[in-house]
Backbone bond lengths (Angstrom), bond angles and torsions (degrees), N, CA, C in turn:
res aa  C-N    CA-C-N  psi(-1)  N-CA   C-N-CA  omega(-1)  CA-C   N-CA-C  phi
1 X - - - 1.473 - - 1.518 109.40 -
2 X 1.112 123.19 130.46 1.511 129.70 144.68 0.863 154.25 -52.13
3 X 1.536 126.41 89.98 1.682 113.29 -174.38 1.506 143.77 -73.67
4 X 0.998 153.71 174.64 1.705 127.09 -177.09 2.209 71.71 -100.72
5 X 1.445 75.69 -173.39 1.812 110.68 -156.76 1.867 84.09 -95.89
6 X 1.125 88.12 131.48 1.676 103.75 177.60 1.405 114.45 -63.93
7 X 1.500 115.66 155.50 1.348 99.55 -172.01 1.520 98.77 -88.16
8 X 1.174 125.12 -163.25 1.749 124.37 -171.45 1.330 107.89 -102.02
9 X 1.705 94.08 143.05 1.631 125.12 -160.72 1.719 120.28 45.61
10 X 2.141 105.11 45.64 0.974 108.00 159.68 1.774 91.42 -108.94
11 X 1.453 94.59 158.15 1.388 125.88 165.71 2.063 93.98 -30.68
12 X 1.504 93.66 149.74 1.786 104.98 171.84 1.545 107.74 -82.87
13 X 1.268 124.40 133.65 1.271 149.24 166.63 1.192 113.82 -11.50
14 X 1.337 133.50 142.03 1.763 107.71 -179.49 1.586 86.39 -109.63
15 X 1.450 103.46 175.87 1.569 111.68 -171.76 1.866 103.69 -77.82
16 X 0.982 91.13 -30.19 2.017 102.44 178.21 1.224 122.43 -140.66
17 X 1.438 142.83 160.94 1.276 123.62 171.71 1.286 108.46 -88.17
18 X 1.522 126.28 147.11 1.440 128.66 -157.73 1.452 103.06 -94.65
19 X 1.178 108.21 157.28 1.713 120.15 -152.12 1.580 100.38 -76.34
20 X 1.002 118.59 127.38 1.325 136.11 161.14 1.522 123.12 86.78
21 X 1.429 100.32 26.14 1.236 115.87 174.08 1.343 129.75 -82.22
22 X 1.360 110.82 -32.01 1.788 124.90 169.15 1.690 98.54 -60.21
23 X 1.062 121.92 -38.75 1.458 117.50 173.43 1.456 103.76 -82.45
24 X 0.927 130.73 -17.84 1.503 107.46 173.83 1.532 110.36 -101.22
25 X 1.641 132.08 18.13 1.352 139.36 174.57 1.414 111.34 -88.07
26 X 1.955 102.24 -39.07 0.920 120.31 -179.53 1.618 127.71 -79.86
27 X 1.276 114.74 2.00 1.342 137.31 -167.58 1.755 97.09 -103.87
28 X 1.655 109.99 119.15 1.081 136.06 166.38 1.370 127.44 -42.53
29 X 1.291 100.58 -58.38 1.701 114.72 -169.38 1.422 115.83 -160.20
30 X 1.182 113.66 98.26 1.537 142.10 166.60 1.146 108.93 -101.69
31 X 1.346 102.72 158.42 1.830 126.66 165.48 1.088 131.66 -92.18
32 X 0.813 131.83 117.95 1.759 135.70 -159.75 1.768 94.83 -140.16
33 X 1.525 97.64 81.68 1.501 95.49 153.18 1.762 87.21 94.72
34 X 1.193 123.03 -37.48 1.149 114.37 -151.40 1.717 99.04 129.63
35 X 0.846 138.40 12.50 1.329 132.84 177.42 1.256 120.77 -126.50
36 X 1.442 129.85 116.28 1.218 120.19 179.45 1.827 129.11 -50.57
37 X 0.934 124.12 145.94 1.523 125.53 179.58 1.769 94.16 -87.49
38 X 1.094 81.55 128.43 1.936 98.74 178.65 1.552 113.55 -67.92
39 X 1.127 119.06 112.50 1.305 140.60 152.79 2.025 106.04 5.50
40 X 1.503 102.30 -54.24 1.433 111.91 -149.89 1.625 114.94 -98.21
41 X 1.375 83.83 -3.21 1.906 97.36 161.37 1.471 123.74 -94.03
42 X 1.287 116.07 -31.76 1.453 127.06 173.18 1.479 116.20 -75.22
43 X 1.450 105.92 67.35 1.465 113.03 144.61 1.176 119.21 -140.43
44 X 1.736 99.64 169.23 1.404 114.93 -172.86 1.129 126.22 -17.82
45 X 1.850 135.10 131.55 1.191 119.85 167.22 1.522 133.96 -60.00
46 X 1.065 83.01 -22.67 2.288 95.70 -164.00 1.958 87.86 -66.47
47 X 1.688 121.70 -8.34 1.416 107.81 -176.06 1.121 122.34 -80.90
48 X 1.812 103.20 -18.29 1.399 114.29 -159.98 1.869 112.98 -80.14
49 X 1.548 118.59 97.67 1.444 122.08 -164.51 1.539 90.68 -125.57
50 X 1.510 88.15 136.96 1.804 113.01 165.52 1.551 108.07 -114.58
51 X 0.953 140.71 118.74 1.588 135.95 -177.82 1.472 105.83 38.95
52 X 1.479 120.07 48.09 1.700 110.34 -172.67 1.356 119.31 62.80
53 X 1.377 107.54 20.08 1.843 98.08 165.25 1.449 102.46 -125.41
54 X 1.472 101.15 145.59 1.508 110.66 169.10 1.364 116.40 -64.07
55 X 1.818 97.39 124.92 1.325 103.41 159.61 1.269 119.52 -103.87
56 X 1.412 131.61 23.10 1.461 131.67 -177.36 1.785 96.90 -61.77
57 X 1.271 145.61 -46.83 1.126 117.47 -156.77 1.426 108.79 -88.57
58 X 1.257 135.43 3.36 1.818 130.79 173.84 1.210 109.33 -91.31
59 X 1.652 113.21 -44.13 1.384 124.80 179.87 1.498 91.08 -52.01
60 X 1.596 127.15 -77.83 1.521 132.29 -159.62 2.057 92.80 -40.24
61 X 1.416 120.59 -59.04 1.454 122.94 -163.88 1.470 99.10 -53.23
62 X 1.073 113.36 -56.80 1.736 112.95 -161.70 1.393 110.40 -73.43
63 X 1.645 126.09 -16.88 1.479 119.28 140.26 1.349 128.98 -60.40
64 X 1.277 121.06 -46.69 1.406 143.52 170.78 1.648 93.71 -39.05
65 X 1.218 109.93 -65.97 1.740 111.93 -177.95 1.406 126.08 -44.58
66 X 1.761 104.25 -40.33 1.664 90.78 153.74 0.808 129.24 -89.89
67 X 1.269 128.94 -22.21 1.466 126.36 -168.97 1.263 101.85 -66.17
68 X 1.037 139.15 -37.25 1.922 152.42 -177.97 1.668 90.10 -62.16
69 X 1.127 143.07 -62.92 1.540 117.63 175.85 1.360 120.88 -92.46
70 X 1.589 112.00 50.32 1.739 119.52 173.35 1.539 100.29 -114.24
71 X 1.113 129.61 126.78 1.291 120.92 -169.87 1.880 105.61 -60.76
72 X 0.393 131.02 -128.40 2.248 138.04 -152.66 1.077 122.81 -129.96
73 X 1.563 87.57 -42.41 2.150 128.07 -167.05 1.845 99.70 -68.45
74 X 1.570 86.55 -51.25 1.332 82.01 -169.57 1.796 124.78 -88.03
75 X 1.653 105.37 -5.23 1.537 112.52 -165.39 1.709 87.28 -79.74
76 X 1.450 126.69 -20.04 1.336 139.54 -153.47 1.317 96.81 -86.12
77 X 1.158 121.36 -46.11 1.533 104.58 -173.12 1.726 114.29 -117.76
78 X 1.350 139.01 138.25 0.921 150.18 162.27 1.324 111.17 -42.04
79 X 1.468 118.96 148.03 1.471 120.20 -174.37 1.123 107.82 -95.75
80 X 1.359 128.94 -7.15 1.772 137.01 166.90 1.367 109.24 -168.47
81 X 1.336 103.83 157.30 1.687 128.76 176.96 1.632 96.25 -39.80
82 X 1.442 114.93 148.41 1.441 114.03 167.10 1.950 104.83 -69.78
83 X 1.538 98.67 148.58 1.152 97.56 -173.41 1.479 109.53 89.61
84 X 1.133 119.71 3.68 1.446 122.88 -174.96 1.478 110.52 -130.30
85 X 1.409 118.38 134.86 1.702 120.73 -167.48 1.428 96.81 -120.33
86 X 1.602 121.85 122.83 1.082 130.04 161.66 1.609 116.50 -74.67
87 X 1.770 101.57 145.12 1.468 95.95 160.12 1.493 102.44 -173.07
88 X 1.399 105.80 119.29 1.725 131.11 -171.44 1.694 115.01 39.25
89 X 1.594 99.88 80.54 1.419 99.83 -177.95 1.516 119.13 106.61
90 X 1.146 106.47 -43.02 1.529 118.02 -171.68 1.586 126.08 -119.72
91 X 1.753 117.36 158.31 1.443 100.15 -170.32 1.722 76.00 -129.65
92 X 1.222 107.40 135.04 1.394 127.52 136.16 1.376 155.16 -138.79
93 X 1.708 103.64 -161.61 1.494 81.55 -136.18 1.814 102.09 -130.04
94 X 1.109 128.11 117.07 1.620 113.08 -148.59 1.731 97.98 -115.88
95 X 1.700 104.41 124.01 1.743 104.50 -167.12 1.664 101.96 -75.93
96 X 1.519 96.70 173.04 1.450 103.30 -174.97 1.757 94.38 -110.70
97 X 1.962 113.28 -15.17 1.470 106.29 -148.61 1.615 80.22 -106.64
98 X 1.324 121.89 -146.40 1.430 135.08 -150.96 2.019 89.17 -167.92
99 X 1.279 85.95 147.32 1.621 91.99 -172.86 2.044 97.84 179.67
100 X 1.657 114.69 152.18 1.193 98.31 -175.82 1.543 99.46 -69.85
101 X 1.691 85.80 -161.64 1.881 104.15 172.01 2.075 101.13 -53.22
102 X 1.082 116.47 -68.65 1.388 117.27 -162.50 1.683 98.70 -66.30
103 X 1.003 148.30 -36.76 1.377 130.96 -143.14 2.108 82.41 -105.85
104 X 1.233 113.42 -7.90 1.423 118.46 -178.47 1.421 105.71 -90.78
105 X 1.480 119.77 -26.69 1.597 125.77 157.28 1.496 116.85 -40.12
106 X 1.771 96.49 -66.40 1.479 127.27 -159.21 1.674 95.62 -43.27
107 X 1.097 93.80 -59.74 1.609 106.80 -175.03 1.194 116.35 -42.37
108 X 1.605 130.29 -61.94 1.597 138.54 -177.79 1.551 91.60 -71.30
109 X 1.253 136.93 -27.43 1.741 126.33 174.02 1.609 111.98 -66.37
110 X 1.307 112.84 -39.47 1.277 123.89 163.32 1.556 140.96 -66.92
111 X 1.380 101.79 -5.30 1.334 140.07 -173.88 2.072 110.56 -109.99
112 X 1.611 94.06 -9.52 1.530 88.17 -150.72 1.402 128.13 59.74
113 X 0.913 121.39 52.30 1.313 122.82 160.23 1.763 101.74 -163.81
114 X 1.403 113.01 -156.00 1.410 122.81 -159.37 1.258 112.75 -152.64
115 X 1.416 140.11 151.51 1.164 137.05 158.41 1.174 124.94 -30.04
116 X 1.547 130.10 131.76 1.229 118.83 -143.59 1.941 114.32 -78.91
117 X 0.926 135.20 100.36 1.780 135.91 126.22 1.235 110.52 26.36
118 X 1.022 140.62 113.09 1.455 134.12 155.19 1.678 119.15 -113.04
119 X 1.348 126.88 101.32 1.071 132.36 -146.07 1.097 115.63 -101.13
120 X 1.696 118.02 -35.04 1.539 138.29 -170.00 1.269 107.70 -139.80
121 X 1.498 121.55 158.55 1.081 143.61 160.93 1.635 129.15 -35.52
122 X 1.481 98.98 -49.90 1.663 144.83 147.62 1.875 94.89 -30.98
123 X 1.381 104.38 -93.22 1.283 113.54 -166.64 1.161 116.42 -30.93
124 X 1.687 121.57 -61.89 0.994 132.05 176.36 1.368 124.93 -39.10
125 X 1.499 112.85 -37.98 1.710 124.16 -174.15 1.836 97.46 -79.53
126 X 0.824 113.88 -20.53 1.336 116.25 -160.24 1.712 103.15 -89.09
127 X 1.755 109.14 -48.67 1.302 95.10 -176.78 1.589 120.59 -83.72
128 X 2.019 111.62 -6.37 1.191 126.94 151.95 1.385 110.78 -31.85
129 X 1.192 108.65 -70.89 1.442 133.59 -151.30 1.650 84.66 -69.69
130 X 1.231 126.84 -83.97 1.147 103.03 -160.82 1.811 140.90 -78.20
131 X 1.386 77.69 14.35 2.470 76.02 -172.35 1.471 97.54 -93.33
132 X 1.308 123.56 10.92 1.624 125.26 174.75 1.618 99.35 70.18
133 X 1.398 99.91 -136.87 1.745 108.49 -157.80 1.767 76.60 -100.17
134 X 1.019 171.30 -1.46 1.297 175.00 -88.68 1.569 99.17 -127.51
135 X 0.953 149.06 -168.35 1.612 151.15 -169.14 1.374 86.98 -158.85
136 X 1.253 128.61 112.61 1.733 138.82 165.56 1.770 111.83 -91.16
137 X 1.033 130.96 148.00 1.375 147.14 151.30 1.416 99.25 -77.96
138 X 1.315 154.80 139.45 1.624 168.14 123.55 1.566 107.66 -75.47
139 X 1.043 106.86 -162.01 2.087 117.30 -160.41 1.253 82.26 -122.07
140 X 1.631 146.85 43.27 1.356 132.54 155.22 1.086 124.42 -76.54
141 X 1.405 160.35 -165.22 1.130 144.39 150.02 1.570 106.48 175.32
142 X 1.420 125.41 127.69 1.748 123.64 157.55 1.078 129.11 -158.18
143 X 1.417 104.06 122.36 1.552 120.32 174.99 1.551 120.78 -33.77
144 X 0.970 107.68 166.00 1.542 115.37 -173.34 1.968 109.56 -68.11
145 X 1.455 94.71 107.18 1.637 81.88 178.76 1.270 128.25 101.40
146 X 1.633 117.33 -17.49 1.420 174.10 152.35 1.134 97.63 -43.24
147 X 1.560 99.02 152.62 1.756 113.71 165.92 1.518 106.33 -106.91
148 X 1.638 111.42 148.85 1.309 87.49 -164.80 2.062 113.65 -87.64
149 X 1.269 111.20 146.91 1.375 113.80 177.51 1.663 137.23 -128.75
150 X 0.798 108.85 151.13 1.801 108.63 -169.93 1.310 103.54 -73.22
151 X 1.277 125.16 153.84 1.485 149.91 -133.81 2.045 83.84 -82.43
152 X 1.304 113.19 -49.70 1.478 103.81 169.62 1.499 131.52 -44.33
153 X 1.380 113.41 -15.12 1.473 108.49 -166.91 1.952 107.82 120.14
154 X 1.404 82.19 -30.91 1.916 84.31 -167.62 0.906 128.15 -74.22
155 X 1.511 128.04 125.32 1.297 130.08 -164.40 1.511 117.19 -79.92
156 X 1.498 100.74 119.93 1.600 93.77 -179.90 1.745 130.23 -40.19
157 X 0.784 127.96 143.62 1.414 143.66 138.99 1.578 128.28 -42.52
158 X 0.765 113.99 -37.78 1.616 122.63 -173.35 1.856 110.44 74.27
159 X 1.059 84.65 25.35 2.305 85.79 -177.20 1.050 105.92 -61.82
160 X 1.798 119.90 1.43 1.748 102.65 177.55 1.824 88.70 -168.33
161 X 1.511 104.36 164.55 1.693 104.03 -161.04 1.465 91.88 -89.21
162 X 1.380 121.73 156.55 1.438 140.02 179.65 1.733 100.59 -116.06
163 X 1.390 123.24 103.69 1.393 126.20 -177.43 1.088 134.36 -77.12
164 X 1.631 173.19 -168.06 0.991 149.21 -149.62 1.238 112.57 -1.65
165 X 2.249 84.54 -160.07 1.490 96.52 -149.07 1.556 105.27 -122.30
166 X 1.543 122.20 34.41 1.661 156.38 -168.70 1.043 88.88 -75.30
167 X 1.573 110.29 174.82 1.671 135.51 -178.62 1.612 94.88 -130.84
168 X 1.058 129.03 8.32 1.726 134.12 -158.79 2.026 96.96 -141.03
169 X 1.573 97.47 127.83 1.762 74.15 163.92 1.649 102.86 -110.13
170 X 1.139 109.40 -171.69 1.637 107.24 176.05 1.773 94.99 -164.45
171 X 1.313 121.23 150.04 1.609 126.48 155.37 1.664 118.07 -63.68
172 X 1.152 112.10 95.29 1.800 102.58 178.38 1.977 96.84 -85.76
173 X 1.472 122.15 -153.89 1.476 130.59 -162.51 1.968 98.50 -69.15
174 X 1.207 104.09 -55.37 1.756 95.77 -179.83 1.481 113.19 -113.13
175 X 0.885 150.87 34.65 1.898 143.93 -136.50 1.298 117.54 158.74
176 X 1.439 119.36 145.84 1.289 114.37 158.54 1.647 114.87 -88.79
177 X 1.316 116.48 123.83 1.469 123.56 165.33 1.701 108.40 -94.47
178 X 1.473 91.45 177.91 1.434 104.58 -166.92 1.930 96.79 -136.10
179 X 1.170 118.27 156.72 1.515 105.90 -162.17 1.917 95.54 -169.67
180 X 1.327 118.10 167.81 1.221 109.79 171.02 1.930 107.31 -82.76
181 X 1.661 85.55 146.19 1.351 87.30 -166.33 1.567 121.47 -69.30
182 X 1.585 104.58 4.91 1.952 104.16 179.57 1.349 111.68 -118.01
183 X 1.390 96.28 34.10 1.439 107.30 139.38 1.502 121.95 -97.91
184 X 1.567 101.01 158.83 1.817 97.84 -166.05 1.579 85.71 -131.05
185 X 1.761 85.00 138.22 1.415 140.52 168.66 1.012 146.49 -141.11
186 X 1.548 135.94 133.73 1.852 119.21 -176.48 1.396 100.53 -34.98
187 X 1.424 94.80 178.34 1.530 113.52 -178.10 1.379 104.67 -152.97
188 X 1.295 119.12 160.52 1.618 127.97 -178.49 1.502 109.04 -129.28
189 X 1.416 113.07 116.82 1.726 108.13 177.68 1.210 98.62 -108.73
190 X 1.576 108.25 141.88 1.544 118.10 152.59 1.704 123.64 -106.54
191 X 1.301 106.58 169.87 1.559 111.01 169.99 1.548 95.71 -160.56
192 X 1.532 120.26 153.24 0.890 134.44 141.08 1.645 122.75 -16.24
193 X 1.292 100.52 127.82 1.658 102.77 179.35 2.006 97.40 -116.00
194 X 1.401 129.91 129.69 1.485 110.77 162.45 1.167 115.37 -77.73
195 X 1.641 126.94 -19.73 1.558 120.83 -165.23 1.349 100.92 -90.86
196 X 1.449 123.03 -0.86 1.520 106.28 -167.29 1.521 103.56 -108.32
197 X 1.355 112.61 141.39 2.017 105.79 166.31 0.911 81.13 -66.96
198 X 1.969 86.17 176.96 1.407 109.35 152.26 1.398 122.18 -111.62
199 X 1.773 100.78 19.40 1.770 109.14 -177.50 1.466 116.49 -133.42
């Protein structure tokens, strides 16, 4: 087969495209190192055009190039359930339905996992950033009189302010609020990821 002429200061042409790379273009979410493969690279080759020339075979090589120093272990297993977004350590999991604080547990218990953990500073910006303007349920929780604690037992820290005057926390647009817990809202579960750092 013939390739067209690369455009300038891409990588040189490979003599073939290397085996099993159209399946790995087409692959969503792999581990690389510990890092998820982005959503927005995994498409079709026949899309990939530079002035009307195919770039399916550099794109396929210059994946091929990492994937060739990723060990096996890790190309083998996914870094989370589909439907699930890793980030430093952890995979979660963001609802589409509405349910209170407890029946929003049930769900991530049923899922293996739990209402989501908030561990870092990091975390927090991250699951901000991504559940949109959406109203989340988290793993906060405190009894009357109580300090408040994560669905494990663990007693918060206070690494960030909890607003109102609720027994439930949840992520509203900038902040975590606090609200009665039979009210219904998305929810966010986490669990442990092994393929993912957390740095």
């Amino acid at each position: 087969q013939n390739y067209p002429s690369p455009p300038p200061n891409l990588m040189a042409r490979p003599s073939k495209p290397p085996s099993g790379t159209h399946f790995w273009l087409r692959e969503s979410k792999r581990c690389l190192g510990g890092v998820s493969l982005p959503r927005c690279v995994a498409m079709e080759t026949q899309a990939l055009r530079w002035k009307g020339k195919d770039l399916s075979p550099y794109v396929a090589f210059l994946f091929s190039a990492v994937v060739s120093r990723v060990p096996e272990s890790l190309l083998s297993e996914p870094c989370c359930p589909d439907g699930w977004v890793g980030y430093r350590g952890k995979c979660y999991y963001f609802s589409e339905g509405e349910g209170n604080w407890e029946s929003s547990q049930s769900h991530c218990s049923s899922l293996g996992a739990s209402l989501a953990a908030i561990d870092t500073p990091q975390d927090l910006a991250f699951l901000m950033r991504y559940k949109g303007r959406t109203y989340h349920w988290i793993g906060l929780r405190r009894e009357e009189s109580q300090p408040w604690k994560w669905v494990d037992g663990t007693e918060f820290n206070n690494m960030f302010e909890v607003k109102g005057g609720g027994s439930c926390a949840y992520l509203n647009d900038v902040a975590v609020i606090s609200s009665r817990c039979q009210t219904e809202k998305n929810w966010v579960c986490s669990k442990a990821s092994p393929h993912l750092k957390k740095d």
